[in-house]
N, C-alpha and C positions, 0 to 999 in steps of 0.2 A: 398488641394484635395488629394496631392499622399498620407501626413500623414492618411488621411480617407481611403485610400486604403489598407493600409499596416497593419491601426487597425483591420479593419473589417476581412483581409486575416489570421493576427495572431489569432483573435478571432478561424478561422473555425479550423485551424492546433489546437490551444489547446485544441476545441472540440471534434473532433477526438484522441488525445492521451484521454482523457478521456475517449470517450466510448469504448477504446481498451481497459481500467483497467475494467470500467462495465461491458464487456463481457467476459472476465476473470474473473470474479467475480461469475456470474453467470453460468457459465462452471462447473467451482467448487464448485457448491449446496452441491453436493453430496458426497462432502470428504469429510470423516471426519479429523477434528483435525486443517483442512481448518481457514487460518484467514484472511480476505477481507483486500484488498489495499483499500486505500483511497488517494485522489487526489484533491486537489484546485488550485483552479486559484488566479492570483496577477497581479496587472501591471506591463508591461515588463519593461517599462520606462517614466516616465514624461517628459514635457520640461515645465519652465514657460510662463505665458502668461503678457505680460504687454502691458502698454498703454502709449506712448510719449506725452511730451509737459503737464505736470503736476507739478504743484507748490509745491511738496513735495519732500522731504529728500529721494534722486534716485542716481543711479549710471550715471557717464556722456554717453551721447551717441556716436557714433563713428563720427565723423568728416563729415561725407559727411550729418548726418542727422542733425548734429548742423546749417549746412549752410541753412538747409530749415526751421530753423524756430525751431528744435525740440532739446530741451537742457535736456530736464530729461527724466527719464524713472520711470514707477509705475508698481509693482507688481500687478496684479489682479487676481493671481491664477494660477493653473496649468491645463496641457492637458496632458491627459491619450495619450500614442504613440501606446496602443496595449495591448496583453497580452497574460499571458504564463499558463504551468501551475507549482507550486510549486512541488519538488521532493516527487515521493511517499512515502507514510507509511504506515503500517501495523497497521493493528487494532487488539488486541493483547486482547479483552474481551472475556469473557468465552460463552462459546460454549454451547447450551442445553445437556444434556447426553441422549442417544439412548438406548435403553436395547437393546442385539441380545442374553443375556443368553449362547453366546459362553464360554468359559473359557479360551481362550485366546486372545477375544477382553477386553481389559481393557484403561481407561480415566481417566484421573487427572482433579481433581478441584482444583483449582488455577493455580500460576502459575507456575509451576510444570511443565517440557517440559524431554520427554524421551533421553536419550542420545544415540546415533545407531551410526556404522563406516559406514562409506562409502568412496569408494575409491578415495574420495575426502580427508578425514580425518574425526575428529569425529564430527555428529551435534548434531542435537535437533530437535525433531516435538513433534508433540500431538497427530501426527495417530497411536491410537494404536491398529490394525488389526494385530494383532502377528501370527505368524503359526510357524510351526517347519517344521524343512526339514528331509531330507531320513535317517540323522542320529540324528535327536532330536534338533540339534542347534535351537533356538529360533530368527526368522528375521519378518522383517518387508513383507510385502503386494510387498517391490517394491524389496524383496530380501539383504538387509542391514541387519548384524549383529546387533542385539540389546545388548546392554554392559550392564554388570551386576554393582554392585553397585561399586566395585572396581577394574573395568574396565576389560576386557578379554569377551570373551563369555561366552552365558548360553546353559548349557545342559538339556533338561528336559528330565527323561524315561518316560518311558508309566505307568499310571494311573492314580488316579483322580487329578487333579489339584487343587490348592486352591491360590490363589493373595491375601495378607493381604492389609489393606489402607495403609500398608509404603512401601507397594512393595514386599512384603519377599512371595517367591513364594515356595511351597511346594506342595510334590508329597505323595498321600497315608499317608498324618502327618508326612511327613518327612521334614526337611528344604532342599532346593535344593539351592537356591539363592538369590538374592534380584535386585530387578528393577535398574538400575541404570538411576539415576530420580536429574535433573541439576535444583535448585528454582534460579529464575531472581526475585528480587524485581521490578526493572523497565525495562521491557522486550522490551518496545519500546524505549530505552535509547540504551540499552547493545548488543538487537541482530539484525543481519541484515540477512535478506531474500537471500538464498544463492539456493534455490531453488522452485518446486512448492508449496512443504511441509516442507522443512527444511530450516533450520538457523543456521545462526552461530553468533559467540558470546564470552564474556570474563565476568568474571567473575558472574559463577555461584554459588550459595550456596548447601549445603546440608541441609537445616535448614526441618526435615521432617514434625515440627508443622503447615507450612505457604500449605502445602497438600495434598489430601486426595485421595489414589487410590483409583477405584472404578474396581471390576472386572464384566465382562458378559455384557459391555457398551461400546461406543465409545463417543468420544465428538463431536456434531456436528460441522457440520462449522460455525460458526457467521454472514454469510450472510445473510440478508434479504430478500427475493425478491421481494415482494409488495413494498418497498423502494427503490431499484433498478431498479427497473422497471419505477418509478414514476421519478429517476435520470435521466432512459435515456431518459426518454421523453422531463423531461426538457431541457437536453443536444439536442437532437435533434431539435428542435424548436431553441436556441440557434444556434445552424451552419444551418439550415435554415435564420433566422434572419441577421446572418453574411453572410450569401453567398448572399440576397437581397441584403444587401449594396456593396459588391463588384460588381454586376452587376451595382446597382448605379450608384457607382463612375466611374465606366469603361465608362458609359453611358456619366456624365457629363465630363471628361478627354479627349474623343472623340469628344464630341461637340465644347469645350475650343479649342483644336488644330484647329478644323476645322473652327473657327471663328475666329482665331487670323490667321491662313493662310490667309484669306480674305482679313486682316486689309492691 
């Protein structure tokens, strides 16, 4: 009975960290560059379950149950003790691209991830909402230096803009710079979520074929929300489910005590 308590209570706790990833998730529709966590559940731990007093090849039993008659023991399976959920991960698929026609909103196809300082040190995101500030420096949306291809900052002056697909950003046909732009082959191996938007990570390439900027776009987030949505319903129902059987078991636990008092 208590094992039935302690499943049903782990089940509501792992249901809950879940819809706290889904609501995060959905939060962040509207970033772009945005790449959803994902989250599953595993059993926390088994025990076996057997059966005494069986005429097959068993391990011996403990002495106080040989005296009652019971010399072997049979395997008939195992019992789930609960469950958790498995450590997140990032879902690292390509994003739809947004037109907004700015020229200094620009997105990568593939997996191409922009390189930017922050005073954390250097990361990577995908948000690429560019702006320049009071003196031209080229940052991100949240204020972050954006690094040019061989690291330092980019200055852009004032006129027309142009972003080629390898990054190389030029003013009025003039070359000014080049994106500096980190390829991950396997991006959910090498980087780990270091913030809402950014990552960090070891070994990146410059391979520029596996790429392709896009300027005057952004990359959506890869969220769903019809599937999301359809998540946390299931997840909901779920910790309803589990929180029925806690009141259950609470019920039947309560009665056990109160009848064995009696005895």
């Amino acid at each position: 009975m208590i094992k039935g308590f302690y499943s049903a209570a782990s089940a509501m706790v792992a249901g809950m960290q879940r819809q706290m990833v889904l609501t995060h998730n959905i939060a962040n529709l509207d970033t772009p560059g945005f790449k959803q966590i994902l989250v599953s559940m595993d059993d926390f731990m088994e025990t076996p379950v057997t059966m005494p007093n069986q005429p097959l090849n068993a391990p011996t039993l403990p002495a106080v149950l040989q005296t009652r008659g019971f010399n072997k023991l049979t395997r008939v399976g195992d019992l789930g003790l609960g469950v958790t959920t498995n450590g997140e991960q990032t879902d690292f698929s390509q994003g739809s691209l947004q037109l907004t026609n700015r020229p200094l909103d620009v997105a990568i196809q593939g997996n191409g991830f922009f390189r930017i300082s922050t005073t954390a040190g250097e990361r990577f995101t995908k948000d690429g909402r560019f702006i320049k500030d009071a003196t031209g420096i080229l940052k991100t949306v949240d204020g972050n230096d954006v690094l040019a291809e061989g690291g330092g900052t980019i200055t852009i002056p004032d006129g027309e803009i142009s972003i080629g697909g390898d990054g190389q950003i030029s003013v009025d046909g003039v070359n000014v710079a080049k994106l500096g732009i980190a390829y991950f082959e396997k991006p959910e191996e090498t980087l780990t979520r270091d913030g809402p938007n950014t990552f960090t990570g070891t070994g990146a390439q410059t391979d520029l074929t596996q790429f392709t900027v896009v300027q005057g776009a952004v990359e959506a987030a890869n969220a769903d929300l019809t599937q999301i949505m359809t998540q946390m319903i299931q997840s909901s129902r779920a910790y309803e489910a589990a929180q029925r059987l806690v009141q259950t078991q609470d019920e039947l636990l309560g009665r056990s005590i109160n009848t064995l008092g009696r005895l």
